[in-house]
C-alpha positions in Angstrom: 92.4 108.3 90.4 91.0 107.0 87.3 91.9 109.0 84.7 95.1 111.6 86.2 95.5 115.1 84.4 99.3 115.6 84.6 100.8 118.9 85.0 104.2 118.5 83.5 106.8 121.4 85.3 109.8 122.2 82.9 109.6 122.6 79.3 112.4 121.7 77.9 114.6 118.6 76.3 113.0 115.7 79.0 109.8 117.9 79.6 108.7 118.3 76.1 109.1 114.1 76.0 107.1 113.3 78.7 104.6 115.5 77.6 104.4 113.9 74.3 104.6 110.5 76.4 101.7 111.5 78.4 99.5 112.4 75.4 100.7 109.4 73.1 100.2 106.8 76.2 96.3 108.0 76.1 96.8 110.1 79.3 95.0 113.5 79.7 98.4 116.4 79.6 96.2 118.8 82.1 99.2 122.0 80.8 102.6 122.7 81.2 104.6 124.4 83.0 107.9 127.0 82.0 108.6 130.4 81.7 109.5 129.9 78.3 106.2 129.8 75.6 105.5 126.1 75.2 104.7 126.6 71.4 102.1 123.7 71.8 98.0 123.4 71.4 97.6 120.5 72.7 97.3 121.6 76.4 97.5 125.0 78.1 100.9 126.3 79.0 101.9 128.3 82.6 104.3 130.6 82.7 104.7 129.8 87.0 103.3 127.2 88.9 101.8 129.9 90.8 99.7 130.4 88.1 97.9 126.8 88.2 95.1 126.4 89.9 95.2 123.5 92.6 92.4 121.9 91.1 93.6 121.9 87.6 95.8 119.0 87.6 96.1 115.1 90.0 99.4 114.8 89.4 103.0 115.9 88.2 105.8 115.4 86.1 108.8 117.4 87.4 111.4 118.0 84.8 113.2 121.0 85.9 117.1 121.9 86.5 118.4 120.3 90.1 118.6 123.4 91.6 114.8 124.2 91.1 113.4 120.7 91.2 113.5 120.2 94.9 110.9 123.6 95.7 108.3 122.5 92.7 108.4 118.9 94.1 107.5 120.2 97.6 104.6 122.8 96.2 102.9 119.7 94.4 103.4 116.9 97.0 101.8 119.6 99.7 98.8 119.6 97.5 98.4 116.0 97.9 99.3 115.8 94.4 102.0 112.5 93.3 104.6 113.2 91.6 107.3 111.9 88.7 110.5 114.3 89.6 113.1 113.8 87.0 117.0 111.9 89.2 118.0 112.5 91.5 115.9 112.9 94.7 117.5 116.0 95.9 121.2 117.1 95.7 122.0 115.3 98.9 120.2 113.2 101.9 118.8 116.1 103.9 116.5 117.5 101.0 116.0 113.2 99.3 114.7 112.7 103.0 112.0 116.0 102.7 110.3 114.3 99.7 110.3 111.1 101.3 108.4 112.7 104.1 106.3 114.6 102.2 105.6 111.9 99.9 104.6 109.0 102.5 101.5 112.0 103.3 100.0 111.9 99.8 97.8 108.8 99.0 99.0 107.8 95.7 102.4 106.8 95.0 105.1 109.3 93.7 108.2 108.6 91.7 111.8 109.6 90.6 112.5 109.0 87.1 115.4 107.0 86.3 114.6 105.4 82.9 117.8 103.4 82.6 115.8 100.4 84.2 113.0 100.5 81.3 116.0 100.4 78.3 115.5 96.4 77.0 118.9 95.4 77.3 119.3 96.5 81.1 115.9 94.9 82.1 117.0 91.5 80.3 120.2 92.2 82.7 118.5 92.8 85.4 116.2 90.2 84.8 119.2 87.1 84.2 120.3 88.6 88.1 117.5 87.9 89.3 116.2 84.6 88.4 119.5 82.7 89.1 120.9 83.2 85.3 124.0 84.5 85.9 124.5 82.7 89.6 126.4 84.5 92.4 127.4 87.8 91.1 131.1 88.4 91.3 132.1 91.5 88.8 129.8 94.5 87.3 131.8 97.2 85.6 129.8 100.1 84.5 131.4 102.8 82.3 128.8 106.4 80.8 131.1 108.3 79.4 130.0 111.9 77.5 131.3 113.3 74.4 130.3 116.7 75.1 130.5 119.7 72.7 132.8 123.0 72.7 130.1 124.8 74.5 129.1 122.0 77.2 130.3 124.6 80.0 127.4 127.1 79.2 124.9 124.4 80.5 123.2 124.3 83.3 124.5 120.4 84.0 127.7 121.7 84.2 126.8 124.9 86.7 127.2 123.5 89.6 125.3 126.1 91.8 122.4 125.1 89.1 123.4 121.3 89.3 124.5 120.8 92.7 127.3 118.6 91.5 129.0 117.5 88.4 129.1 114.0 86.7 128.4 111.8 90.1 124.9 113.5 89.8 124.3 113.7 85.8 124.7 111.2 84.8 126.3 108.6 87.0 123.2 108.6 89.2 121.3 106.5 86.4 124.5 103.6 87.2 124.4 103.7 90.9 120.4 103.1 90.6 121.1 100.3 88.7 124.2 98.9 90.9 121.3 98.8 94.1 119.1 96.7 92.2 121.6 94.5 91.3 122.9 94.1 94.6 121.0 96.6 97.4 123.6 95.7 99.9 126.7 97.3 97.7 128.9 99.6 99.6 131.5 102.2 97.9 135.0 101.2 98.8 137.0 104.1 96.7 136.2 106.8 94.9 138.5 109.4 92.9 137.4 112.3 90.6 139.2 114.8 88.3 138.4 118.7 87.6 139.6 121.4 85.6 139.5 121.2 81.8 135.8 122.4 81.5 136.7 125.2 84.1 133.5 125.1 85.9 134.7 123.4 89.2 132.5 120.2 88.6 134.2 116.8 89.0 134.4 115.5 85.1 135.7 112.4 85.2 134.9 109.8 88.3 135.6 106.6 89.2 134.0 104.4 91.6 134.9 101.2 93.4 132.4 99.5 95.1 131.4 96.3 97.1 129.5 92.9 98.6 130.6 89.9 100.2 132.3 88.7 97.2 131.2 90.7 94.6 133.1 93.6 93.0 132.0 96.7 91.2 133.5 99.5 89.0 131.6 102.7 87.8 132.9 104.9 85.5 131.3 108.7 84.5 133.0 110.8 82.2 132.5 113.9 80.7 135.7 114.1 78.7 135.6 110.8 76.5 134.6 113.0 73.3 132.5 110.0 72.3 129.4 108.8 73.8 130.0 105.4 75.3 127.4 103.7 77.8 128.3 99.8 78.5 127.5 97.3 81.7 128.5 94.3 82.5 127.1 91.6 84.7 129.4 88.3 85.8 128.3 85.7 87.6 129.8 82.2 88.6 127.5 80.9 85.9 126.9 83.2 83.3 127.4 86.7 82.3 125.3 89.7 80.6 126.5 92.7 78.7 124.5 95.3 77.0 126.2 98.3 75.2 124.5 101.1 73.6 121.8 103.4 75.0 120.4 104.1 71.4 120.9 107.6 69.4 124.5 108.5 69.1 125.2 105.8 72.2 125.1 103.2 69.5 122.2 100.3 69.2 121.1 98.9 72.3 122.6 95.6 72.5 122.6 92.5 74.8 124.8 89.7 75.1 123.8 86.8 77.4 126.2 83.8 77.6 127.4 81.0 80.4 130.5 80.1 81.6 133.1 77.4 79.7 130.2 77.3 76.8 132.8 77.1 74.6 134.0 73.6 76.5 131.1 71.6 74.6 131.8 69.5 71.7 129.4 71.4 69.2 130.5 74.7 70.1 133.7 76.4 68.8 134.4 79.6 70.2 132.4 81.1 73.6 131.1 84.2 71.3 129.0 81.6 69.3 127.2 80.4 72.5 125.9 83.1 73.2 122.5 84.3 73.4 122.0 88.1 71.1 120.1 90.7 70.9 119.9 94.0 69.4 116.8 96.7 70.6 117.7 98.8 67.5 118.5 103.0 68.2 115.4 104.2 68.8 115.6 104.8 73.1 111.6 104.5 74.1 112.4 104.6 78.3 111.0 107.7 78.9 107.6 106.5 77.6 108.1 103.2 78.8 108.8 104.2 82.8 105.7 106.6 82.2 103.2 104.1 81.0 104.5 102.1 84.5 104.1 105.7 86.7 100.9 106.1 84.9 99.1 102.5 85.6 100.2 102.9 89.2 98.4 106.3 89.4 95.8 104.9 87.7 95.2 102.4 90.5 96.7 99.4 89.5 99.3 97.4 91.5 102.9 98.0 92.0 104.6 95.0 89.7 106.2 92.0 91.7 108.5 91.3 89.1 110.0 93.2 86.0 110.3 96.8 85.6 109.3 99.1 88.0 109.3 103.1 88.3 112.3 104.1 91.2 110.6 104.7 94.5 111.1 107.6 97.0 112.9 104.7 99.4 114.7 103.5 96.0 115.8 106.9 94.8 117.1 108.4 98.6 119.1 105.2 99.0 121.2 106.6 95.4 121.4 110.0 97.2 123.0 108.5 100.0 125.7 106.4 98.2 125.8 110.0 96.1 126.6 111.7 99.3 129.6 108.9 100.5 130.9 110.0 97.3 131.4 113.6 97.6 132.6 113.0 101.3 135.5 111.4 99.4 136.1 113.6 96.3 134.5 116.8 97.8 131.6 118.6 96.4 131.5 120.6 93.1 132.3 124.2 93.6 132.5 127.3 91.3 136.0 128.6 90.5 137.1 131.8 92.3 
């Protein structure tokens, strides 16, 4: 398609961004989608997708609470529309692998939106993985930790007959995408949750051991740190990488990028000083920048061969998956009796 009109499908925090995204990338926002008045006139709004003529949009961003995603993913994918749907793909393997199905039936590509791998620091980490920077990888420890607020359990994320799960699904999805690209082969080796001080029966506070030949991992999801944290890092048996900050009140997104014994040469006198810096600034443009990818795609042009790419179906059911080995280990989220 040259030129796709998206339909964007949930109108609030993430929806109302991508369709600002959509618009500011020179894309054509075909309406929106949410039983709550859009308050916009830049596109027409829907109050059900019902309401939406088939012919009125090519293709779909799906930003809507777990619990309603799956359905609206299947009604636009059985149109032969593609599709952005916001993490994960599906609660747990058995609905990830209806979307994957349906998806492989529609001629252009569709997408799950984990954003995490357009932030600059992570694709400089990902990128010093890759080309041999960092050498074999032996550690990665990932830690996303919430602050919350006093009214965090009157959210839908923290419902989980609306999420489907607790912290293991929002967020820690966005760190198990990124521990498969790292290493795809990665398998969970441990995994122990706590419950009960937000009283909704979600797990709040995870953590994950995983592993590779002889690389180990750690990932850490809290919803209980009462201040926003988000830091990775990457350790090689050359070199190491690690980016902190996620932007906003996650702090400035920086990257450190240094090699191991640096500090061993004769002009350099500390390890700290040999390292490579950088700092992205606050201002978290991921969102746009995964949609200007999902947009070129759908606009016909190639799937990149190196550097950033949008998650695939394949990518995204192969998180659900290691979601699902989780909960067979820490049981699922359920609502208190």
């Amino acid at each position: 398609m040259s030129e796709p009109r998206v339909l964007v499908i949930g109108h609030g925090l993430i929806g109302r961004q991508r369709a600002a995204a959509v618009l500011e990338l020179g894309g054509t926002l075909a309406g929106t989608v949410d039983p709550v008045a859009a308050g916009r006139d830049d596109a027409p709004h829907f109050a059900a997708l019902d309401d939406v003529a088939a012919d009125a949009y090519d293709a779909a961003v799906i930003a809507l609470p777990h619990d309603l995603a799956v359905e609206a993913a299947q009604r636009v994918l059985a149109a032969g529309k593609p599709l952005l749907i916001e993490k994960p793909l599906g609660l747990e393997r058995a609905s990830a692998q209806t979307l994957l199905d349906a998806a492989a039936a529609v001629e252009a590509p569709s997408f799950v939106g984990y954003n995490y791998r357009f932030l600059p620091h992570i694709r400089r980490v990902l990128e010093a993985a890759a080309d041999g920077t960092l050498g074999t990888l032996r550690t990665i420890d990932m830690l996303l930790g919430h602050g919350g607020h006093p009214r965090s359990a009157e959210g839908w994320k923290l419902d989980p007959k609306l999420a489907g799960g607790g912290v293991v699904l929002d967020p820690g999805v966005h760190l198990l995408d990124l521990l498969l690209l790292l290493d795809p082969e990665i398998e969970l080796l441990h995994a122990v949750g706590t419950r009960g001080f937000w009283g909704t029966g979600i797990e709040e506070d995870v953590v994950l051991t995983f592993g590779h030949d002889r690389l180990l991992a750690t990932v850490r999801v809290s919803h209980m740190r009462w201040v926003n944290d988000f830091h990775i890092e990457a350790i090689g048996e050359d070199g190491y990488a690690i980016a902190t900050g996620r932007g906003g009140n996650y702090g400035s997104q920086h990257l450190r990028l240094g090699r191991r014994w640096a500090w061993s040469e004769p002009s350099a006198p500390s390890q700290r000083e040999t390292e490579t810096t950088a700092d992205f600034g606050p201002h978290n443009v991921s969102l746009t920048d995964e949609l200007a990818a999902v947009l070129a795609q759908w606009r016909g042009a190639p799937a990149p061969t190196t550097g950033p790419h949008p998650a695939t179906f394949t990518e995204a059911y192969n998180v659900t998956a290691l979601v699902d080995g989780v909960y067979d280990r820490i049981g699922r989220a359920t609502a208190p009796a």
